[in-house]
MIVOVO-888687 format. One record per residue (C-alpha): residue number from 1; x, y, z. Coordinates in steps of 0.1 Angstrom, whole numbers, m for minus. Layout:
! MIVOVO-888687
<site><k>NUM</k><px>X</px><py>Y</py><pz>Z</pz></site>
...
This chain:
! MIVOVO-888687
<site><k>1</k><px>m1172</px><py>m1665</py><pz>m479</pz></site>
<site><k>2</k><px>m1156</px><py>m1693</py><pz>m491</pz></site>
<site><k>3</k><px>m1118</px><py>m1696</py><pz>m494</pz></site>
<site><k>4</k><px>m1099</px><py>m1718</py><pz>m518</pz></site>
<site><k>5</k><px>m1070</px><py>m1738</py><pz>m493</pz></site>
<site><k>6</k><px>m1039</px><py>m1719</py><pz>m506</pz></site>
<site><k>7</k><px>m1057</px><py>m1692</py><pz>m493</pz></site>
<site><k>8</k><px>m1055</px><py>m1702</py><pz>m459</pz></site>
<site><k>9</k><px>m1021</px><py>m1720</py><pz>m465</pz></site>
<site><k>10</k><px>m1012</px><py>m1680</py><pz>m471</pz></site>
<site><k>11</k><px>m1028</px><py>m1669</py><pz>m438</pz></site>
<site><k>12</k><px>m1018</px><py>m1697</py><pz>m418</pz></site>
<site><k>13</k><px>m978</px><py>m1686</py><pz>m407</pz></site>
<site><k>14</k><px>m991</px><py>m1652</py><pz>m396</pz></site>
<site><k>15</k><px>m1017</px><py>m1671</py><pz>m374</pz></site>
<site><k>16</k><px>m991</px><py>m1690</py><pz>m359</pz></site>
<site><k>17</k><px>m971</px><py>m1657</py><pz>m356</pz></site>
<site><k>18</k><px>m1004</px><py>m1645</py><pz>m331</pz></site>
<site><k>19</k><px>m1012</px><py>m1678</py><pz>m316</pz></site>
<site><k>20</k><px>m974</px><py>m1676</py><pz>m302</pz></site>
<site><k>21</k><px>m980</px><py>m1651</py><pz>m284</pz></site>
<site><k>22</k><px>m1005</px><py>m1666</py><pz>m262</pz></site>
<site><k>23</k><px>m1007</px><py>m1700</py><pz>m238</pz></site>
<site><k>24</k><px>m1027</px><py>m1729</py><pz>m250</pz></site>
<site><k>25</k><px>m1060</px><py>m1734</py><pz>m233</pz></site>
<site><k>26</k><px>m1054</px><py>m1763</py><pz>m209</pz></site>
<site><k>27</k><px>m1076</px><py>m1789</py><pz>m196</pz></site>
<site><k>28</k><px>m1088</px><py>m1771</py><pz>m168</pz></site>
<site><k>29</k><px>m1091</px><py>m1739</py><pz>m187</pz></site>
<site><k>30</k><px>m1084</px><py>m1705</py><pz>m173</pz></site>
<site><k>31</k><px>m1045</px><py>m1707</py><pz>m187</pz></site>
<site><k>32</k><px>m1025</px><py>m1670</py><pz>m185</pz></site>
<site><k>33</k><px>m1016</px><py>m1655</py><pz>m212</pz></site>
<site><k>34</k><px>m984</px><py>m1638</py><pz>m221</pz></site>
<site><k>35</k><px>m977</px><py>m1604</py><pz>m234</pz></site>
<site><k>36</k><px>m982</px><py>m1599</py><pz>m275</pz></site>
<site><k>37</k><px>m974</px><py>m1570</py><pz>m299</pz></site>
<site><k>38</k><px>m984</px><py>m1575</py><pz>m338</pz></site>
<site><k>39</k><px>m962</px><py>m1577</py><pz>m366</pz></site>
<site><k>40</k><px>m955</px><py>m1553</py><pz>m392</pz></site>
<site><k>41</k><px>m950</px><py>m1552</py><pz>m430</pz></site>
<site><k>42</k><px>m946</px><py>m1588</py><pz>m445</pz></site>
<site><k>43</k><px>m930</px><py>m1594</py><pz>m477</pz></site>
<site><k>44</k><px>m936</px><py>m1631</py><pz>m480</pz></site>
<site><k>45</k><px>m915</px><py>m1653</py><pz>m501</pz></site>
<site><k>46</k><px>m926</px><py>m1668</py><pz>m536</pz></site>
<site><k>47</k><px>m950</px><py>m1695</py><pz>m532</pz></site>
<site><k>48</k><px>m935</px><py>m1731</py><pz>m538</pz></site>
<site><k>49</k><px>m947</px><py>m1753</py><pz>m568</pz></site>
<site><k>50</k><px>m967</px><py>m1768</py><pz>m541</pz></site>
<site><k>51</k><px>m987</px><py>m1740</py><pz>m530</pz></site>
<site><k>52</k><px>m977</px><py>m1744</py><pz>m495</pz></site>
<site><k>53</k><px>m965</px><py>m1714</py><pz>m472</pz></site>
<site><k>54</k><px>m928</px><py>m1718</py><pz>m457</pz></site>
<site><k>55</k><px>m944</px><py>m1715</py><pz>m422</pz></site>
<site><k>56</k><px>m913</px><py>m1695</py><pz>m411</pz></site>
<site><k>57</k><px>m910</px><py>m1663</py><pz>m399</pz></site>
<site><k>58</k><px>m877</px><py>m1640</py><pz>m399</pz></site>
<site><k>59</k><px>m879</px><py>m1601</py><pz>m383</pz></site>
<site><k>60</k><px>m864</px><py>m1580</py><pz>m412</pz></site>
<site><k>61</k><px>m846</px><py>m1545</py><pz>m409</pz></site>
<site><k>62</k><px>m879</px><py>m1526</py><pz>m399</pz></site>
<site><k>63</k><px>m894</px><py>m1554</py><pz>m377</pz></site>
<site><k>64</k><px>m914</px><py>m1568</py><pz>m403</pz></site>
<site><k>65</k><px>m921</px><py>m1607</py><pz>m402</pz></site>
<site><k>66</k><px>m918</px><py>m1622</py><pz>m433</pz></site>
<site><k>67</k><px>m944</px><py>m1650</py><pz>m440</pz></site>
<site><k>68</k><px>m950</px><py>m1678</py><pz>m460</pz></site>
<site><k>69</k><px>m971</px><py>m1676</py><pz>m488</pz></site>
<site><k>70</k><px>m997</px><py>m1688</py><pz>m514</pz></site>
<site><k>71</k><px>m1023</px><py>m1681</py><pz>m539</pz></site>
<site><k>72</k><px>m1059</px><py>m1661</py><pz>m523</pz></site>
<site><k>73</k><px>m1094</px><py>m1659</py><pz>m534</pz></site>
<site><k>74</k><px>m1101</px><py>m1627</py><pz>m546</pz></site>
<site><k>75</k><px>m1118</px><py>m1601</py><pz>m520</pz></site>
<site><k>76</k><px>m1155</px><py>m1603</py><pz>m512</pz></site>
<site><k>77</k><px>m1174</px><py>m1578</py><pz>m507</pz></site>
<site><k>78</k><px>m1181</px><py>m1557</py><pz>m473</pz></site>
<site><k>79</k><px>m1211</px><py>m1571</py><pz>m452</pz></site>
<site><k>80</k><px>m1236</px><py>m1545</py><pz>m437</pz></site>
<site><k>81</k><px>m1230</px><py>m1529</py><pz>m405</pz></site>
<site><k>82</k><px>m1239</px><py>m1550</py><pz>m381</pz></site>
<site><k>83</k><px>m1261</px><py>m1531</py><pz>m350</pz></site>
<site><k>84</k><px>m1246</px><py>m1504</py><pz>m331</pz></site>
<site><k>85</k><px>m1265</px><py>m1515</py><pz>m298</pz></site>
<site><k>86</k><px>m1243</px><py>m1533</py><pz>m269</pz></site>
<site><k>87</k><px>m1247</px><py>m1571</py><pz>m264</pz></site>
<site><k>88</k><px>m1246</px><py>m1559</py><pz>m226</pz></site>
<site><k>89</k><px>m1247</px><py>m1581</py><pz>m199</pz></site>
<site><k>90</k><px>m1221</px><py>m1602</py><pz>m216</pz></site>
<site><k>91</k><px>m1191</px><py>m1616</py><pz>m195</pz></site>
<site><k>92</k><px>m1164</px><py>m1621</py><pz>m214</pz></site>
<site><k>93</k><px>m1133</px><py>m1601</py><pz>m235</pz></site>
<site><k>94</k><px>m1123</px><py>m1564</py><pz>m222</pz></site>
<site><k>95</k><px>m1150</px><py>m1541</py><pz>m236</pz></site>
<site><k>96</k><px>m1133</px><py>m1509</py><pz>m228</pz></site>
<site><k>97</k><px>m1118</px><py>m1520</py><pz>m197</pz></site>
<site><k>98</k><px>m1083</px><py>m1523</py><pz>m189</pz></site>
<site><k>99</k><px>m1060</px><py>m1538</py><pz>m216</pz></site>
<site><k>100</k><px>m1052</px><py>m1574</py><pz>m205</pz></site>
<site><k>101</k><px>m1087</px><py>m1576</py><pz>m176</pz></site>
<site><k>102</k><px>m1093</px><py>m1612</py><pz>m170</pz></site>
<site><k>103</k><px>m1128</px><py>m1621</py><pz>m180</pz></site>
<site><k>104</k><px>m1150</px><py>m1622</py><pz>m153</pz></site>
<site><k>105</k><px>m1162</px><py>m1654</py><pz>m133</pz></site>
<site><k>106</k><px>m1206</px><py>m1660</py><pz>m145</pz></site>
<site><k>107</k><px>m1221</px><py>m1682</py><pz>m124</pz></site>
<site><k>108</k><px>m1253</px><py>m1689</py><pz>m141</pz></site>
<site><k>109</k><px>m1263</px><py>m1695</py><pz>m176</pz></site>
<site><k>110</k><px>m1251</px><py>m1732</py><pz>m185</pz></site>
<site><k>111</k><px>m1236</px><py>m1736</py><pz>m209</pz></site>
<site><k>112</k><px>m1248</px><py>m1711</py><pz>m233</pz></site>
<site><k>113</k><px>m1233</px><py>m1676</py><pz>m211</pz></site>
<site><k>114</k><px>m1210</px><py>m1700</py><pz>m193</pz></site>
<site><k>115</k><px>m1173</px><py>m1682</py><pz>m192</pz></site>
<site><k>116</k><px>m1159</px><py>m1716</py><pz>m175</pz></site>
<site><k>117</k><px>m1176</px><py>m1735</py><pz>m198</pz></site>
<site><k>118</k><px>m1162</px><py>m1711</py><pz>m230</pz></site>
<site><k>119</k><px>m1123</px><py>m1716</py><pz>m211</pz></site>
<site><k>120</k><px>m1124</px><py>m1752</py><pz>m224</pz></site>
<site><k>121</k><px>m1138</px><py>m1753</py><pz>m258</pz></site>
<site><k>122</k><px>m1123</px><py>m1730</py><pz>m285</pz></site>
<site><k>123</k><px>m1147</px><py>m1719</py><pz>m307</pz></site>
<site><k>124</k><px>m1154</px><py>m1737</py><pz>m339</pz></site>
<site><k>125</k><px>m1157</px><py>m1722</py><pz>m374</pz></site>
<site><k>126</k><px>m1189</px><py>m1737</py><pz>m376</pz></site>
<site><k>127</k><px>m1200</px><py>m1720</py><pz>m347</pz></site>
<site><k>128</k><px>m1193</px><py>m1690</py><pz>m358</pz></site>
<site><k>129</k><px>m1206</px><py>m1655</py><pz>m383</pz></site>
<site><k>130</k><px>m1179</px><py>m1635</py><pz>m395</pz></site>
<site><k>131</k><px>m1191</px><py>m1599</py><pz>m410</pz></site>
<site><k>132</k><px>m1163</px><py>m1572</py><pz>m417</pz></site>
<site><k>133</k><px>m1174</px><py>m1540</py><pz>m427</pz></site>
<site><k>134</k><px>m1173</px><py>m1504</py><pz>m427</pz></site>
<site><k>135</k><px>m1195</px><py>m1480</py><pz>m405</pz></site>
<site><k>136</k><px>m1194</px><py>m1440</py><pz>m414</pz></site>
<site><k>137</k><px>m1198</px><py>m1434</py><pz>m376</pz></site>
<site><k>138</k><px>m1166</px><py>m1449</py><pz>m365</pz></site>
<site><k>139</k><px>m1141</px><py>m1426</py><pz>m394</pz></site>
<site><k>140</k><px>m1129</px><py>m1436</py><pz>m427</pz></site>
<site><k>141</k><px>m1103</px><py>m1453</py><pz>m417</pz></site>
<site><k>142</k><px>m1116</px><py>m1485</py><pz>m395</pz></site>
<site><k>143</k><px>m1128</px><py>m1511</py><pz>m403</pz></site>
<site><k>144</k><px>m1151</px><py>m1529</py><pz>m381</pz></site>
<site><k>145</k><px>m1154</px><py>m1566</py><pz>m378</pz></site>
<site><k>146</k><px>m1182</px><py>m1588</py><pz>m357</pz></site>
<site><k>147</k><px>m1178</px><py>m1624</py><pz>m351</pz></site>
<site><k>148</k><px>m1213</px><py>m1640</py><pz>m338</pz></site>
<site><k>149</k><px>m1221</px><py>m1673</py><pz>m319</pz></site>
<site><k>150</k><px>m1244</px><py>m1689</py><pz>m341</pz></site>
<site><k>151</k><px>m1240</px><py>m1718</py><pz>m319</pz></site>
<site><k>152</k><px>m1263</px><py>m1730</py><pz>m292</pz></site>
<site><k>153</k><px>m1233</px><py>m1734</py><pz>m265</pz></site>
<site><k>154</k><px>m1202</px><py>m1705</py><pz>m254</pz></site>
<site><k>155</k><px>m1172</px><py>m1704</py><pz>m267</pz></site>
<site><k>156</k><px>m1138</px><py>m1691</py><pz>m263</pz></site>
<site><k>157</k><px>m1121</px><py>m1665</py><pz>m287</pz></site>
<site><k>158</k><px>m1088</px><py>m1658</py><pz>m284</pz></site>
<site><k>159</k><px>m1079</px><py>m1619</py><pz>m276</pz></site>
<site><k>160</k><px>m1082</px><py>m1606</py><pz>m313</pz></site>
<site><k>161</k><px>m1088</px><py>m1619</py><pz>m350</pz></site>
<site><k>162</k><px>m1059</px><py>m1629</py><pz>m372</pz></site>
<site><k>163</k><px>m1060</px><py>m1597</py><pz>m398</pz></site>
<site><k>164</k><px>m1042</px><py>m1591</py><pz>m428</pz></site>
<site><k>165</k><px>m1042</px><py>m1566</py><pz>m452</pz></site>
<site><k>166</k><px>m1034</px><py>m1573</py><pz>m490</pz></site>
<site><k>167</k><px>m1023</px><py>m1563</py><pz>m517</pz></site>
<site><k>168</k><px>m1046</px><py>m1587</py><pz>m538</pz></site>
<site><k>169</k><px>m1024</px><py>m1581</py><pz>m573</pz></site>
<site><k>170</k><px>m995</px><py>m1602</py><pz>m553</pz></site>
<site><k>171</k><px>m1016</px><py>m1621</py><pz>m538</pz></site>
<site><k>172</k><px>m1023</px><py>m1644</py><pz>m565</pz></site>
<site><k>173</k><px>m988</px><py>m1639</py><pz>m586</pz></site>
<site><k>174</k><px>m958</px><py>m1667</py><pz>m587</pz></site>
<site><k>175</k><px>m936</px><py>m1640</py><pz>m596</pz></site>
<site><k>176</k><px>m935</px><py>m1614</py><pz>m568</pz></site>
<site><k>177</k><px>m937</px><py>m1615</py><pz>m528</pz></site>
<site><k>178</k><px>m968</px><py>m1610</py><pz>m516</pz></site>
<site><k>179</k><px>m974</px><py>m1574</py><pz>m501</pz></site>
<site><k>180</k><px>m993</px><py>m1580</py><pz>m465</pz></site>
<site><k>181</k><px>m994</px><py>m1561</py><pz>m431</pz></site>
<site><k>182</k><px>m1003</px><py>m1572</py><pz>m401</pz></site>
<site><k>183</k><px>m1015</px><py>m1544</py><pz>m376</pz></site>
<site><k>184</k><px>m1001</px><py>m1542</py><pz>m340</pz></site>
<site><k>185</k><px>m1022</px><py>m1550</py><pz>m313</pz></site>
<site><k>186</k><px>m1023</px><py>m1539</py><pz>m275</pz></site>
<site><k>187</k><px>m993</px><py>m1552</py><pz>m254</pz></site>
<site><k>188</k><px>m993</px><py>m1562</py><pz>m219</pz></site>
<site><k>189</k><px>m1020</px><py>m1589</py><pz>m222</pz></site>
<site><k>190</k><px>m1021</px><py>m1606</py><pz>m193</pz></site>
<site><k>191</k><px>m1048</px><py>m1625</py><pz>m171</pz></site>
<site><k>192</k><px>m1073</px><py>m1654</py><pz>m191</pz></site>
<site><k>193</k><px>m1065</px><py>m1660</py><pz>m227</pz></site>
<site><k>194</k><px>m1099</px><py>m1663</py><pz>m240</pz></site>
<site><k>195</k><px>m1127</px><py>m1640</py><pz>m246</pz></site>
<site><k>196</k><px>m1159</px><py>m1658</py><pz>m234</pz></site>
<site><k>197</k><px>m1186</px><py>m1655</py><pz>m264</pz></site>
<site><k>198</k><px>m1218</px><py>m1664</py><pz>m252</pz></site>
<site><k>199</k><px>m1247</px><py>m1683</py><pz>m270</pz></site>
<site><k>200</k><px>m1263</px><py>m1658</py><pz>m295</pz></site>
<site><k>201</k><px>m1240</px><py>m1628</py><pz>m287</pz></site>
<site><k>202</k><px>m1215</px><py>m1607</py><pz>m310</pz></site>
<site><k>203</k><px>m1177</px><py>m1597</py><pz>m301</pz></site>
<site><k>204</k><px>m1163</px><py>m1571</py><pz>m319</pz></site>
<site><k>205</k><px>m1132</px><py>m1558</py><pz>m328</pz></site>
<site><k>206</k><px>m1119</px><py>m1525</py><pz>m350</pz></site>
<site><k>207</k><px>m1090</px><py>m1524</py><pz>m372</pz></site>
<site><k>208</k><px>m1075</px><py>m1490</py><pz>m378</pz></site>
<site><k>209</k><px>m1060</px><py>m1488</py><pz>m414</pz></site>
<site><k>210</k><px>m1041</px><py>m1451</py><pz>m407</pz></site>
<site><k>211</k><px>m1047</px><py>m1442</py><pz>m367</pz></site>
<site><k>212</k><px>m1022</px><py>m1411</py><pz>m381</pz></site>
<site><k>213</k><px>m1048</px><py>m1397</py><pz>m402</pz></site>
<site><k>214</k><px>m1019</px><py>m1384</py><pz>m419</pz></site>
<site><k>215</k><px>m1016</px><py>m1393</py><pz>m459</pz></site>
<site><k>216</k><px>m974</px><py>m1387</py><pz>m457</pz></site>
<site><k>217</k><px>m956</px><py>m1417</py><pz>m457</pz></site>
<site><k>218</k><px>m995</px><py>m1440</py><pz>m464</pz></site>
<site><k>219</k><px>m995</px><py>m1469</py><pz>m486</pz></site>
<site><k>220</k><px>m1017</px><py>m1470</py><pz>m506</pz></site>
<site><k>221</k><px>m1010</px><py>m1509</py><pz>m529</pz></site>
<site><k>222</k><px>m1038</px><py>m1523</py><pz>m505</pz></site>
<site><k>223</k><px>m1068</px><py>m1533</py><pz>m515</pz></site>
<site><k>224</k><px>m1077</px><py>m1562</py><pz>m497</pz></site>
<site><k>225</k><px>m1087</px><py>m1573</py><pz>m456</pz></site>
<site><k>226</k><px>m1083</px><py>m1609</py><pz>m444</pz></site>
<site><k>227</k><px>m1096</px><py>m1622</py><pz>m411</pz></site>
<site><k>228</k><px>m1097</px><py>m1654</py><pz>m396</pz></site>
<site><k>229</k><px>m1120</px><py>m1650</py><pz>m363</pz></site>
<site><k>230</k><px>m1100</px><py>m1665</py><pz>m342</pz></site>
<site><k>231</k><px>m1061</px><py>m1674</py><pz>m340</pz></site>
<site><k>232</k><px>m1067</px><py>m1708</py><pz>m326</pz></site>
<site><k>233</k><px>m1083</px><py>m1722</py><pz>m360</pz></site>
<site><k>234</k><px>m1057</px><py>m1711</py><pz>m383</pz></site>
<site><k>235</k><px>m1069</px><py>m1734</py><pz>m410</pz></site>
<site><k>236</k><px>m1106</px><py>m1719</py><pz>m407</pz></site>
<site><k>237</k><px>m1119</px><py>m1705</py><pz>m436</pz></site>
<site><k>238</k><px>m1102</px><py>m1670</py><pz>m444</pz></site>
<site><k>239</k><px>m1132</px><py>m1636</py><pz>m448</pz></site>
<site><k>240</k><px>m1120</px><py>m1616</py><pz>m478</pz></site>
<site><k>241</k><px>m1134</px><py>m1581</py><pz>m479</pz></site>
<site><k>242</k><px>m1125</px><py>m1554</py><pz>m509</pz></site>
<site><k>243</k><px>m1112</px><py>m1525</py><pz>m486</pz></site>
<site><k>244</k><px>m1115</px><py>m1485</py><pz>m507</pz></site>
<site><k>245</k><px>m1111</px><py>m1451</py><pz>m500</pz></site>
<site><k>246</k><px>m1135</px><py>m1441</py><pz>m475</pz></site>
<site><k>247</k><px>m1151</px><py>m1407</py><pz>m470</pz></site>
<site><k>248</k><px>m1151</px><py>m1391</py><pz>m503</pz></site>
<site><k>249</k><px>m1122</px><py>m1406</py><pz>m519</pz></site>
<site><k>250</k><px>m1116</px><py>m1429</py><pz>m543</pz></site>
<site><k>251</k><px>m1089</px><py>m1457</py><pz>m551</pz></site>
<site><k>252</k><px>m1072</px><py>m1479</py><pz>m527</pz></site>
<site><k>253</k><px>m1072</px><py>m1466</py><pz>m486</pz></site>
<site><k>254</k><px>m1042</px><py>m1451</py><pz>m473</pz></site>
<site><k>255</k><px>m1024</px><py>m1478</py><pz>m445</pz></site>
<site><k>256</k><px>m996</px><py>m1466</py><pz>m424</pz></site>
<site><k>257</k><px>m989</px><py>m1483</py><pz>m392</pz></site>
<site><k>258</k><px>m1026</px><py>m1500</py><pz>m390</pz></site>
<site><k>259</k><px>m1039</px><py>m1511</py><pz>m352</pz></site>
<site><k>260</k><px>m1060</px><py>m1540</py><pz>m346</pz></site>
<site><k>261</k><px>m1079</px><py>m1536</py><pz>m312</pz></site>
<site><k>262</k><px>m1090</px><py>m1567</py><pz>m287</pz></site>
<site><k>263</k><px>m1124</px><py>m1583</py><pz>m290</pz></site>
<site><k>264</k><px>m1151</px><py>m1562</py><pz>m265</pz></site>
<site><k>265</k><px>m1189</px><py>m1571</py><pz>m261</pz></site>
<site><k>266</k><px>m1201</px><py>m1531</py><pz>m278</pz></site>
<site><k>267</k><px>m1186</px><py>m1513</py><pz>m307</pz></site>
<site><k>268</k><px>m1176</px><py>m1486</py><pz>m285</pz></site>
<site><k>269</k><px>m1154</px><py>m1507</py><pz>m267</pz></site>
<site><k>270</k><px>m1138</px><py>m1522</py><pz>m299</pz></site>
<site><k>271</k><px>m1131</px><py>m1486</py><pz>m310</pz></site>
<site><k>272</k><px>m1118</px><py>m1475</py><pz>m271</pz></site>
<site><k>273</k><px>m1092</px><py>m1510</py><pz>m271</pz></site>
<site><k>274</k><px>m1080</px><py>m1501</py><pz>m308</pz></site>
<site><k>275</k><px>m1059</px><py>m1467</py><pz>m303</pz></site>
<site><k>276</k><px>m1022</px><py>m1469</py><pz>m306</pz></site>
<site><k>277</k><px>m1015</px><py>m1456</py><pz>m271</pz></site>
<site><k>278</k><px>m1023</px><py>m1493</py><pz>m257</pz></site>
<site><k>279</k><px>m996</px><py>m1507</py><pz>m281</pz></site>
């Protein structure tokens, strides 16, 4: 969907927050990443008459960043489930295996299923389909979230989306911080810094609202998932999805320490690489 700029003036600091945690791609491509973990609650500032987010980030007493901060669309509506069939065949990102696997060399292809080709050109937001939504199979509390090469050449993601999740009635207020948390991801990322999406294919990666399963302790002021596809084009256009009790309830979901899995080539993978245990 589109998103008004203030939006992505409001997602852009906790972009830069995951894009620190990884090298640039350099000329030759192939770089090595660095180990990341995700942040926790942010309570960003007031926005400025300007709009514009502070761009800072300060670690608060429970290890929260706090982010700068503007005014956001209001939340779209979930897209359909995309299919639950593997890409297969697909060399690129760590689909189940090993948190922080290098992608694997692909020799043929060109330049549509090419990984060395993908290692120097960062995908483009024109190049890309962004569908978040919510699939019964996978437990009322993920969220699943597929990012497709529409293009006609490869590209390279970066490990993980840039999520977010809202409280959309601060979202758009002057008056009060925003209320946003940013899910942990996997640690110990090491090897290339690029998942390699090929010509046609879909990455996917699962966002866990409550891993706990436990309501004690859940927030429940959030009503609202933001995702930029990939960290590298922080100014992209944000996907706003309404997030809701899943499963039989109603209201907003419960959120308590929510985990944000890698990219992997099947769902399965997706749902393997977003369990707690690999943060």
């Amino acid at each position: 969907m589109t998103t008004p700029k203030n939006a992505r003036r409001r997602i852009l600091p906790l972009a830069l927050l995951a894009a620190a945690t990884t090298l640039a791609l350099t000329a030759c491509g192939g770089a090595t990443g660095t180990s990341a973990s995700g942040a926790g609650t942010v309570a960003a500032p007031t926005a400025s008459s300007s709009g514009a987010a502070s761009g800072a980030a300060s670690v608060g007493a429970s290890g929260a960043a706090s982010a700068g901060t503007g005014a956001a669309s209001s939340a779209g509506s979930a897209s359909a489930t995309p299919s639950r069939a593997s890409t297969g065949g697909q060399g690129g990102g760590n689909g189940g295996a090993a948190v922080g696997s290098p992608i694997s060399s692909n020799s043929g292809g060109g330049d549509a299923s090419s990984d060395s080709y993908a290692y120097k050109h960062v995908c483009q937001a024109g190049q890309l389909s962004l569908k978040v939504s919510y699939d019964a199979q996978l437990g009322p509390t993920k969220r699943l979230i597929a990012v497709t090469d529409i293009g006609s050449k490869a590209c390279g993601l970066s490990y993980y989306p840039v999520v977010a999740i809202d409280n959309s009635a601060t979202v758009n207020s002057r008056t009060v911080p925003v209320e946003t948390v940013q899910p942990k991801v996997p640690s110990g990322l090491g090897g290339a810094p690029y998942y390699a999406l090929y010509s046609g294919r879909t990455a996917y990666a699962v966002v866990d609202l409550d891993p706990s399963h436990s309501t004690a302790g859940a927030a429940r002021i959030y009503d609202a998932l933001t995702v930029i596809a990939n960290e590298n084009l922080p100014l992209a256009e944000a996907h706003d999805t309404t997030i809701v009790e899943e499963g039989g309830g109603t209201g907003n979901p419960y959120v308590k320490s929510p985990f944000l899995g890698l990219y992997a080539s099947s769902i399965a993978g997706a749902v393997a690489s977003a369990n707690p245990a690999n943060g």
